[in-house]
N, C-alpha and C positions, 0 to 999 in steps of 0.2 A: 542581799535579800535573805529572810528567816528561812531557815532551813522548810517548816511548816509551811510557807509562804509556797515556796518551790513546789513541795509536794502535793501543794492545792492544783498546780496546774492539770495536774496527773488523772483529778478526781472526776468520774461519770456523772453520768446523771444520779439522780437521788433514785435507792433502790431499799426500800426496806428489804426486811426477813421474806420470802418467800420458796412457797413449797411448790413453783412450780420447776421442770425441769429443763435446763438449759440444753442447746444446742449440744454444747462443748461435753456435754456431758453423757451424749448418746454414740463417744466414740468408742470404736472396736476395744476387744479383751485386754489390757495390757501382755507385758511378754515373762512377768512372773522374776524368779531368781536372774542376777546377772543379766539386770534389764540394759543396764547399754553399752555391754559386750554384742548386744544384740538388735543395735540402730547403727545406721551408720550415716552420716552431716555431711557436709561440704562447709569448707571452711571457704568460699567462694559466696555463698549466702550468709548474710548478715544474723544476728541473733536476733534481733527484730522479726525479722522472716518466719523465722523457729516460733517465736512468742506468738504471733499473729495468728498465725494456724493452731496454736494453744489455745485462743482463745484471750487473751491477754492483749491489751491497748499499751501504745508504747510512746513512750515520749521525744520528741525530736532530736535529743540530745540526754545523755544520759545525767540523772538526777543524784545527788549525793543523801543517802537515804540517812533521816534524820536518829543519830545516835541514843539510846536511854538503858538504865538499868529495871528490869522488874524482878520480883521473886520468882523460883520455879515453885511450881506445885511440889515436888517432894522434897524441897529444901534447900537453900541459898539461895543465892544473885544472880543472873549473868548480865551482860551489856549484849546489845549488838554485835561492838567493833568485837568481843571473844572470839567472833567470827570471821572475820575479815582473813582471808586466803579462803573461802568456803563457799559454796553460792547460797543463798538462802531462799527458801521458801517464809513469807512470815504471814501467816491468818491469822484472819482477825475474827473472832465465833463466839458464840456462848450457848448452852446446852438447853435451852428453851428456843433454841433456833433451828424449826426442822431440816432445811438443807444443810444446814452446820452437818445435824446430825447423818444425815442422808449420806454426805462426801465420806465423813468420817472413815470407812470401814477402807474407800480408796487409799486415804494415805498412807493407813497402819499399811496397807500392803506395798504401796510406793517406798517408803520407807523402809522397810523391810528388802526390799529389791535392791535399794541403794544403799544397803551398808557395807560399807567400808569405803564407801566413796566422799567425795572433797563436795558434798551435799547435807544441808541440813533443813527440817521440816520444824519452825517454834510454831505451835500453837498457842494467842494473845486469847484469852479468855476475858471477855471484856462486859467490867461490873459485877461479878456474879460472886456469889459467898466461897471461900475454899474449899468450904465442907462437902459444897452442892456439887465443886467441879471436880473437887476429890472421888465424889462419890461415882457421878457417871464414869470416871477413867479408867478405875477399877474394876467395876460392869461390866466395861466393855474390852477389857485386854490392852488398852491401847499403851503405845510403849515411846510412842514421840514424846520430844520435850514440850510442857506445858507451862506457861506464863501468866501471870497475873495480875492482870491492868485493874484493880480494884475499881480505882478512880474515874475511868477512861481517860486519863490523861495521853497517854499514848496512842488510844483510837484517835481522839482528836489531833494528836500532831499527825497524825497519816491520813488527816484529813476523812475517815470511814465515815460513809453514811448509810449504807445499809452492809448486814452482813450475811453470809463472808464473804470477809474480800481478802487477797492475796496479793503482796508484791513479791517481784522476782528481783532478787537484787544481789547484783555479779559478786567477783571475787576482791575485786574494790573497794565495795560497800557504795556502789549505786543503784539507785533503783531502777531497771530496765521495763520491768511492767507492772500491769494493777492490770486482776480480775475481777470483777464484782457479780457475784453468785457463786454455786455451787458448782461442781465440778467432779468428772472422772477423773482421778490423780494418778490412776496405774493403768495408762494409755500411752501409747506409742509417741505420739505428738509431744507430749510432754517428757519423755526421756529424749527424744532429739533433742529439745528447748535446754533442756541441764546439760547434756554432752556437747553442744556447741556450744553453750558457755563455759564450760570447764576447760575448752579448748580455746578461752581466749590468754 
């Protein structure tokens, strides 16, 4: 089966851009620096578990998350697989999208909490000019990696249909979940969800 194919099973319902705000999104404060020195999992619960209480749909069996190369926003290539031993965070956004923009401010702080951990946040910017996406990232400080699906060719292999949407995808390179909407990224629940996977 096409790798695409697979990850169709994955897909929600159709949800355009909306500015309303999710459940997931009205959890408590995150825990700041040396956030998951500061959760602590059960390795007796599965990471599904973890995921579910995320907010995050999960698939019956874990999904081999379809491999591509795009440009970064401040210059070269990477792949995917660059990543493999890392867990990844990968959204899917574009800056004319207000919950895009809305999560925004959570992950520069999520991210920021999790540096120097076996964790990575790509932002897939999807369709939108360089100049446009250059310019917002600037503005706003933000320091995550930023990717550039011109074409959306890559939104479509991950099957997106409204955004943003997010997979969690292990230290394998399989895809464990898909959210679709916006999101608190520097929340408790969500640092369990990475530190039980890092401990697979």
């Amino acid at each position: 089966m096409r790798w695409w194919a697979m990850v169709l099973v994955l897909s929600l319902a159709t949800m355009g851009c909306s500015a309303q705000q999710s459940e997931s999104q009205k959890q408590a404060p995150g825990l700041g620096q040396k956030a998951l020195e500061r959760v602590s999992v059960s390795l007796e619960e599965s990471l599904e578990g973890y995921l579910a209480r995320a907010g995050f749909s999960t698939p019956s069996t874990p999904v081999p998350a379809p491999d591509f190369m795009l440009p970064l926003l401040e210059g070269g290539q990477v792949s995917l697989s660059d990543y493999r031993g890392k867990v990844v965070l990968l959204n899917f956004w574009a800056t004319w999208c207000p919950p895009c923009r809305m999560e925004m401010p959570s992950i520069e702080t999520m991210v920021r909490a999790l540096k120097g951990e076996e964790v990575v946040f790509l932002a897939v910017d999807v369709q939108e000019q360089k100049s446009q996406v250059s310019s917002f990232i600037k503005e706003n400080g933000y320091t995550f990696p930023v990717l550039l699906d011109a074409t959306g060719q890559v939104a479509r292999m991950y099957a997106v249909s409204g955004i943003p949407t997010t997979y969690f995808i292990d230290k394998e390179g399989n895809v464990r979940g898909k959210l679709v909407g916006a999101r608190n990224w520097d929340a408790q629940v969500v640092y369990e969800a990475i530190k039980r996977a890092l401990a697979e």
